[in-house]
C-alpha positions in Angstrom: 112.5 68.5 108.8 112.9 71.3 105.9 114.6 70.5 103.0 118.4 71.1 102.9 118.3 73.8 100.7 116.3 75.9 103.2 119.3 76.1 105.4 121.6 76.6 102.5 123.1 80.4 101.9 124.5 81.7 98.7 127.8 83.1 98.5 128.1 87.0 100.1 129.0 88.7 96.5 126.1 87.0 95.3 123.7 87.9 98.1 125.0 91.5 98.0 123.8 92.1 94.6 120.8 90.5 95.4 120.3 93.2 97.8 121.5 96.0 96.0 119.1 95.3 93.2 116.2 94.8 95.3 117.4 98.0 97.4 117.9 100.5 94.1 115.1 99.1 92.0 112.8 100.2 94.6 114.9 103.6 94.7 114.7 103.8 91.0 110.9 102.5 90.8 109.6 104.7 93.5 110.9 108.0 91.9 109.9 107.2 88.3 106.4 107.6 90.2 107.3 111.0 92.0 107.9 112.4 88.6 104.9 111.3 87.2 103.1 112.3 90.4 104.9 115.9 90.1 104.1 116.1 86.2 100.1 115.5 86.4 100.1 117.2 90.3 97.7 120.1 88.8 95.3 117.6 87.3 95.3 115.4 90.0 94.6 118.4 92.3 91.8 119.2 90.5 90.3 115.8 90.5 90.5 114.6 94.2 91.8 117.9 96.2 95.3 117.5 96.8 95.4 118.6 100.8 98.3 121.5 102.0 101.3 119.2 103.0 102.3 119.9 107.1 105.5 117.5 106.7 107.1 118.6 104.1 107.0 122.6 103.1 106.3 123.0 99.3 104.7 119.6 98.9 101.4 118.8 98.3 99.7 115.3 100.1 96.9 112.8 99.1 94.4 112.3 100.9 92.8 109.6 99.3 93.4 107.1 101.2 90.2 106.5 103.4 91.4 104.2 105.5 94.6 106.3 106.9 93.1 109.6 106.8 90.1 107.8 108.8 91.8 106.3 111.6 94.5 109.6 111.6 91.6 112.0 112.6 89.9 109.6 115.1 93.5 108.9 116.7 94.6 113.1 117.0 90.6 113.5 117.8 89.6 111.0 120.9 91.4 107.8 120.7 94.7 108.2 121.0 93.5 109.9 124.2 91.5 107.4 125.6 94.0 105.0 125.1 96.5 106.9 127.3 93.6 107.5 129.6 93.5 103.2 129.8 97.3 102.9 130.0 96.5 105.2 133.2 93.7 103.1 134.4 95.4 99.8 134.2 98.7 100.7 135.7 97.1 101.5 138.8 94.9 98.8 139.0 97.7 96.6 138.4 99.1 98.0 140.8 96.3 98.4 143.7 93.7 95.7 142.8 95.4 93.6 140.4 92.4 90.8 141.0 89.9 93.2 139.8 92.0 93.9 136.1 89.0 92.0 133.9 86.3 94.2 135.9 88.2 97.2 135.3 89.2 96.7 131.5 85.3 95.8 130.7 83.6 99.1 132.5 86.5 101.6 130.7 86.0 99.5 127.4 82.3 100.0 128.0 82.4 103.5 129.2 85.1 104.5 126.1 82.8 102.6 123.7 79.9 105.1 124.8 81.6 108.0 124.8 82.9 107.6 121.2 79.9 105.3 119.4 77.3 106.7 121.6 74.1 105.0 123.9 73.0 103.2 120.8 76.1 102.2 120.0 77.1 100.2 122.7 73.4 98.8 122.8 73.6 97.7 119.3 76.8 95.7 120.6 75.5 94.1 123.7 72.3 93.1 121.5 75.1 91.2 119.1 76.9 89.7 122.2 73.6 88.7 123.9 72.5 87.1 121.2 75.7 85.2 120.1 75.8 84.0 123.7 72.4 82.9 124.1 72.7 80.7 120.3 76.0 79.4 122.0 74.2 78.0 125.2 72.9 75.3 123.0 76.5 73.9 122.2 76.2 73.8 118.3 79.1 75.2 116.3 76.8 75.2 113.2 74.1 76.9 115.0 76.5 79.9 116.7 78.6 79.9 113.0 74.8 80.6 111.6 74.0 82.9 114.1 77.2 85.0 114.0 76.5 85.1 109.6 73.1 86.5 109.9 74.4 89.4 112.5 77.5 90.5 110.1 75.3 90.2 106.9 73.7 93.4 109.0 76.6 95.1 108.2 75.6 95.4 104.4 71.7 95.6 104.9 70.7 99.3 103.4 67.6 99.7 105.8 70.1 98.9 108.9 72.7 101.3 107.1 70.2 103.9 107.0 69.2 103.6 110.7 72.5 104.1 111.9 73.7 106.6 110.1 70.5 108.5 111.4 72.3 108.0 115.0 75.0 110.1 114.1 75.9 113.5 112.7 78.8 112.6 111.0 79.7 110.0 108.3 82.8 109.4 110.5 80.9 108.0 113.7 79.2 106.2 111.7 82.3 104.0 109.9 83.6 103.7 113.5 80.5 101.8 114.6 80.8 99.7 111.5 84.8 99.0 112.1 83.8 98.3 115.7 80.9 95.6 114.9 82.6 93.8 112.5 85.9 93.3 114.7 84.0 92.2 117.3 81.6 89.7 115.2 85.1 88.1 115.0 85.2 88.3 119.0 81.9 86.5 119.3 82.8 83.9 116.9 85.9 83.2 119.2 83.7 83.0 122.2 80.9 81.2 121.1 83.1 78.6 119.5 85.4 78.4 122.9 82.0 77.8 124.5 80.4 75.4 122.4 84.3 73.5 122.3 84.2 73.3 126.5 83.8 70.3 128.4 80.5 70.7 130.0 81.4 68.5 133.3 83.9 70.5 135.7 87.7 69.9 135.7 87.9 69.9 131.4 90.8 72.0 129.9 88.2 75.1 129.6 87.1 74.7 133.0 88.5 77.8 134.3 87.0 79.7 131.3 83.4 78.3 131.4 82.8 77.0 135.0 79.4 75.6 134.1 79.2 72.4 136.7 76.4 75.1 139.0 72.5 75.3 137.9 70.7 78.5 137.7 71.9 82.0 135.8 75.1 82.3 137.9 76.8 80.7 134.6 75.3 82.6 132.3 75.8 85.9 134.2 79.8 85.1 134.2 80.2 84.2 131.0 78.5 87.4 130.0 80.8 89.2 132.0 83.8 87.6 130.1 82.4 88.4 126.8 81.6 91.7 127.4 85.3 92.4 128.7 86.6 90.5 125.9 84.6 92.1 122.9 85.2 95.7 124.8 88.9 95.2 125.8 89.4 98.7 124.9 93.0 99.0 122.7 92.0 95.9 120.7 88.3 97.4 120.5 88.3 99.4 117.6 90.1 98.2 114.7 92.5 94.6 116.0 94.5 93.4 115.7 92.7 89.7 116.3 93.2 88.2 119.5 91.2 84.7 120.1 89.2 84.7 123.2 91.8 81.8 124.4 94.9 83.3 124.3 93.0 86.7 125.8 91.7 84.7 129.0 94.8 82.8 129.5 97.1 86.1 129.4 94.6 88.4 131.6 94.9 85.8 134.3 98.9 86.4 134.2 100.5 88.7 136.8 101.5 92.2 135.2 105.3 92.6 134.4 107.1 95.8 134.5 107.7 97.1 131.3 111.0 99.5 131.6 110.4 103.3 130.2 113.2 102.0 127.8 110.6 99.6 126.1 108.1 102.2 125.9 110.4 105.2 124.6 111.4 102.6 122.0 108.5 101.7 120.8 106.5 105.4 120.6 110.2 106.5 118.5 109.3 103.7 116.0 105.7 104.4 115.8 106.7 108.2 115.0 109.3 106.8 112.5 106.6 104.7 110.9 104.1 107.4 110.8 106.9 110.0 109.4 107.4 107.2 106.4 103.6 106.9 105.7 103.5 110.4 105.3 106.4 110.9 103.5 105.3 108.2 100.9 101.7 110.2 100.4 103.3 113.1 100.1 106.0 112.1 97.4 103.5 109.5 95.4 100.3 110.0 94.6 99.9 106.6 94.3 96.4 106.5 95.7 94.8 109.1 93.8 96.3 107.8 90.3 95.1 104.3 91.1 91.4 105.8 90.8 92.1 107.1 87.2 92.5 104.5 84.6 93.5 107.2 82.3 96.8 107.5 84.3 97.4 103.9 84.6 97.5 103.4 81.0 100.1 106.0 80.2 102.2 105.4 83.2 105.5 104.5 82.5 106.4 101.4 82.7 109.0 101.6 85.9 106.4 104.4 87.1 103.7 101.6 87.0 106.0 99.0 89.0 106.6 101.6 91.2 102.8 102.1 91.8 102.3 98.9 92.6 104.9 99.0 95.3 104.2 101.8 96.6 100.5 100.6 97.5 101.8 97.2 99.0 104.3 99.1 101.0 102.2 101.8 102.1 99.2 99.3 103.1 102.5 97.5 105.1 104.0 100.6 106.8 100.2 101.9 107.5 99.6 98.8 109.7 102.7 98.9 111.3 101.5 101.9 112.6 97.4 101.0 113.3 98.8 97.4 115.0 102.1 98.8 116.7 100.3 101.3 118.5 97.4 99.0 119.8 100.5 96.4 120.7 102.2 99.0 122.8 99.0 99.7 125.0 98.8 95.8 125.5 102.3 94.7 126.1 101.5 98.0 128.9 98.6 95.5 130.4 100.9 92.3 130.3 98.9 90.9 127.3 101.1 89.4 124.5 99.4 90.5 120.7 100.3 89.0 117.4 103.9 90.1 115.6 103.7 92.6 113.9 103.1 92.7 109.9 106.2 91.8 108.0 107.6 93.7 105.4 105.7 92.7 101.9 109.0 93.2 99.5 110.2 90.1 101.4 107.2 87.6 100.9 107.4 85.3 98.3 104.7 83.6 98.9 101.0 83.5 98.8 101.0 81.0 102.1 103.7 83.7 103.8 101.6 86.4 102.8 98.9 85.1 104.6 101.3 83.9 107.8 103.2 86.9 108.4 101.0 89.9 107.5 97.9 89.7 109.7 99.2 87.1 112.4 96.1 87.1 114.6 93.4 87.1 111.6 95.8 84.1 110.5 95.6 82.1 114.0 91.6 83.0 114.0 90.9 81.5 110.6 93.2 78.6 111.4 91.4 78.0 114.4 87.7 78.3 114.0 87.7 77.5 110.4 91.0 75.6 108.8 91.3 73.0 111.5 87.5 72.4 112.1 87.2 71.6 108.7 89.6 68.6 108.4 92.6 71.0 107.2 95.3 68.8 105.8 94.3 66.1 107.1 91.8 64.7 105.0 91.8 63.7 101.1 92.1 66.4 97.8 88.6 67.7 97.8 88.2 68.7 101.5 91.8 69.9 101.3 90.7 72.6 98.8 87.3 73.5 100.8 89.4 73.6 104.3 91.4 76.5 101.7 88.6 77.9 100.2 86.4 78.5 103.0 88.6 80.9 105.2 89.1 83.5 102.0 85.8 83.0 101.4 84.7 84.2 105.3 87.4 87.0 104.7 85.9 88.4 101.6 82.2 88.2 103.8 83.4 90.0 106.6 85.2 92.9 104.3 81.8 93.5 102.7 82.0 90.6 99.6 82.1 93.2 97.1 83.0 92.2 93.3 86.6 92.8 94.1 87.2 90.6 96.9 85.7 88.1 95.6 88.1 88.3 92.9 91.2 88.7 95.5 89.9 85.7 97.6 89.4 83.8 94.4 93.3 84.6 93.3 94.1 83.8 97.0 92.9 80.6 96.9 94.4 79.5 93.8 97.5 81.0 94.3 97.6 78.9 97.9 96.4 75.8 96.2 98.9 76.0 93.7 101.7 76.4 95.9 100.4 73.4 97.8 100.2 71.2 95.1 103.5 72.5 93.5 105.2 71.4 97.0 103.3 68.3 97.0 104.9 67.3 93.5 108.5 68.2 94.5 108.2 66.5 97.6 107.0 63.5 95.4 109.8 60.7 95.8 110.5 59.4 92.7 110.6 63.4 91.4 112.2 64.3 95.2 115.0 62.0 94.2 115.6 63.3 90.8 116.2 66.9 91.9 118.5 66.1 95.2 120.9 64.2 92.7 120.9 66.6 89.9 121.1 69.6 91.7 122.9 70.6 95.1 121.2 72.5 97.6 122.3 76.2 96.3 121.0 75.4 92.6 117.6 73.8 94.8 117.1 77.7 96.0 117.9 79.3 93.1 115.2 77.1 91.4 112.9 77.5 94.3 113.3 81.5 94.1 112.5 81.3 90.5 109.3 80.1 90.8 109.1 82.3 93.7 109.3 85.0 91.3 106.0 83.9 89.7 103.9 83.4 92.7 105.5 86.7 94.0 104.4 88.3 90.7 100.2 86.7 91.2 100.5 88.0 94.8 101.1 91.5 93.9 98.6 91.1 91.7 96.2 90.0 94.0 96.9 92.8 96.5 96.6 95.5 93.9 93.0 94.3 93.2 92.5 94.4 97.0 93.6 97.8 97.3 92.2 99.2 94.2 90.2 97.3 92.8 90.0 95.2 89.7 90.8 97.4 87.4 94.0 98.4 88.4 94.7 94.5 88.7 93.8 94.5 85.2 95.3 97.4 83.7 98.5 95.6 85.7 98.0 92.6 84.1 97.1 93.3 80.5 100.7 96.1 80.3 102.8 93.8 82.1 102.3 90.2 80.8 99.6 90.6 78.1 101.3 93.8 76.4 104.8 93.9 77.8 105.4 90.2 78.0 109.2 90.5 76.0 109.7 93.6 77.8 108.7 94.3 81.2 107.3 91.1 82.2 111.4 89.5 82.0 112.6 92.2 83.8 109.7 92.1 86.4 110.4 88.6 87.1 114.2 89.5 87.6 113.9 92.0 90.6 111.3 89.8 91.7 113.5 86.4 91.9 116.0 89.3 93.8 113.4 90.2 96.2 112.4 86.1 97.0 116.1 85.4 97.7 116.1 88.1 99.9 113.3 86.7 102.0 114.2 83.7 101.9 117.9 84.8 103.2 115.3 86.4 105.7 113.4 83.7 107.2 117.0 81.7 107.4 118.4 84.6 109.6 
């Protein structure tokens, strides 16, 4: 049962201001950086190329962010296209041949897959299923985990880099190949794990996913099959969001429901306002192209430099509402349920939120295949902290395990196990007893949101060295708490306590 206070609100005046503050100081925060942006526009133009804005007339946009202007060009170039070109193809077959929708999905996946990554592509993929599957036939979660290591660590091997880029004539096809191998490494993981989890006498719980009571290659040809139309699924292909290879054969097996025009007019109006407020933001801030200059982060002012730092988390946040909400459209159009979409970051107050509500199905995979398998909570101090370790650990592999995410996994974990331990302590009876008595529920959040304000402060922390690196993380650090600790860390903390009563009012609601 949650504690009392959880289901305790403030009084209105006192959750208005609450909102007003966090509501203005972003406001206030967000132009202090548009002046600054405005004020060093020439020199920043001369640094990274400031492109000619199309949104707005007489502004100027950044284009430094590789990951938006990436998946912007593939989406107006091909995808976008071939995604309306599946939306086609599965209607109808929903509609004439419904029992034939896996069949379907896996020879347009296949075919889209060739068309954009090329013959060698797609071969380089099947060579990464086919071998994932044949390691899984021998029913050895260690041996398939091993396996599916040694095919990402690819990813980073020079020599293989090298190859592939020689497929291509662009840098661009080349990234795509990457983006599309690494998503589905996570795919094959799922699978293989499913597999090795599945009773092997007929009638288990995965029966109908692994029929493997018949002799012969019969088996082995179907499960294939529903690995290759898993992996190539083709609006989950490219770039996610995470689906486990569970909740993806349970769902395809589902009749398709009507979705009303309604829906769908709905949803492609908030994509375009999501898209319209990514663009907006990188045409107002430069926030990406500053973050690359530790000149300008040590003369930023002080609100400009808070600003910065929510301008990346919010960007980051609105530029996967867009990436996740379009791919979610295409598969609520097939009938397919994919995870909720990110939630706002100026509401999480929390490390263990953070990782809960941002990336939903990377969330559910790691708890899965690696949390639970481990022992999770279930076991004493030590394992509890390896069961934490291990999935921020994977996550800084799979993204490449550069010296930056290993310091953002690093923070992750501590900040997790912290918050753990903290709730372990308050929860501690004799301790439990002392705060219910001296405190009623409304002074309980209050106190809760004020250490919220803390964690709140590590996790931005943490996500700007994610998104730029460590040395805006430390630049971050050293002004605010190191430098400014009398006079912008206290204020900091202040909008920041707003912000966790905020999302705490939020997750009430």
């Amino acid at each position: 049962m949650a504690p009392k206070w959880q289901q305790t609100s403030l009084p209105r005046l006192e959750m208005m201001v609450y909102w007003i503050l966090s509501f203005f100081s972003h406001l206030y925060a967000f132009n202090q950086l548009h002046k600054f942006s405005k004020d060093h526009e020439s020199s920043l133009d001369r640094e990274v190329q400031l492109e000619r804005g199309f949104l707005i007339w007489g502004f100027k946009k950044d284009p430094t962010d590789f990951e938006w202007s990436f998946w912007n060009e593939w989406a107006w170039r091909s995808l976008l296209w071939s995604l309306i070109g599946h939306a086609m193809v599965s209607r109808l077959t929903a509609h004439y041949l419904p029992q034939y929708r896996m069949a379907v999905y896996m020879i347009y996946g296949v075919f889209s897959a060739g068309w954009h990554l090329g013959v060698r592509g797609v071969v380089l993929l099947m060579l990464h299923l086919s071998i994932s599957l044949a390691v899984a036939q021998m029913r050895s979660p260690a041996l398939s985990w091993c396996c599916s290591l040694l095919l990402l660590s690819t990813l980073n091997i020079s020599a293989v880099q090298d190859l592939q880029r020689g497929w291509y004539t662009s840098e661009e096809q080349y990234f795509l190949l990457l983006f599309s191998t690494a998503v589905c490494g996570l795919r094959c993981i799922s699978f293989s794990l499913e597999l090795c989890w599945s009773p092997l006498e007929a009638g288990g719980p995965n029966h109908r996913r692994f029929p493997l009571q018949n002799k012969g290659l019969q088996p082995l040809i179907s499960q294939l099959y529903k690995l290759t139309a898993y992996c190539f699924y083709h609006p989950l292909f490219y770039n996610g969001p995470i689906v486990t290879y569970k909740d993806f054969s349970e769902q395809v097996e589902r009749p398709v429901y009507k979705v009303s025009m309604p829906y769908v007019l709905g949803g492609i109006l908030r994509l375009c306002i999501w898209w319209c407020l990514a663009e907006m933001m990188i045409h107002f801030m430069y926030m990406h192209a500053i973050q690359g200059n530790e000149a300008y982060l040590e003369v930023l002012p002080p609100w400009a430099l808070g600003g910065l730092a929510l301008a990346l988390v919010q960007f980051f946040f609105v530029k996967y509402l867009v990436l996740f909400g379009t791919v979610s459209l295409f598969v609520k159009l097939d009938g397919l349920d994919s995870p909720a979409l990110p939630r706002c970051v100026s509401i999480m107050y929390s490390f263990t939120g953070m990782w809960r509500y941002f990336d939903v199905g990377l969330y559910k995979w790691l708890i899965r295949y690696i949390y639970v398998p481990l022992g999770g909570a279930r076991h004493g101090v030590f394992r509890k902290l390896v069961s934490a370790a291990l999935p921020f650990g994977f996550v800084c592999f799979w993204h490449g395990c550069h010296d930056y995410l290993q310091c953002w996994a690093l923070l992750n974990w501590v900040g997790v196990s912290v918050e753990k331990a903290l709730g372990l302590l308050f929860s501690h009876p004799p301790l439990h007893h002392i705060i219910v008595r001296c405190l009623s529920p409304r002074m309980q959040r209050r106190g809760f949101a004020l250490i919220s304000a803390f964690s709140t402060a590590m996790l931005i922390l943490s996500n700007l060295v994610f998104l730029g690196g460590i040395h805006v993380g430390r630049i971050f650090l050293k002004r605010m708490f190191v430098q400014g600790w009398s006079s912008e860390a206290v204020p900091m903390l202040a909008f920041l306590y707003c912000f966790a009563q905020v999302g705490i009012e939020w997750d009430m609601r």
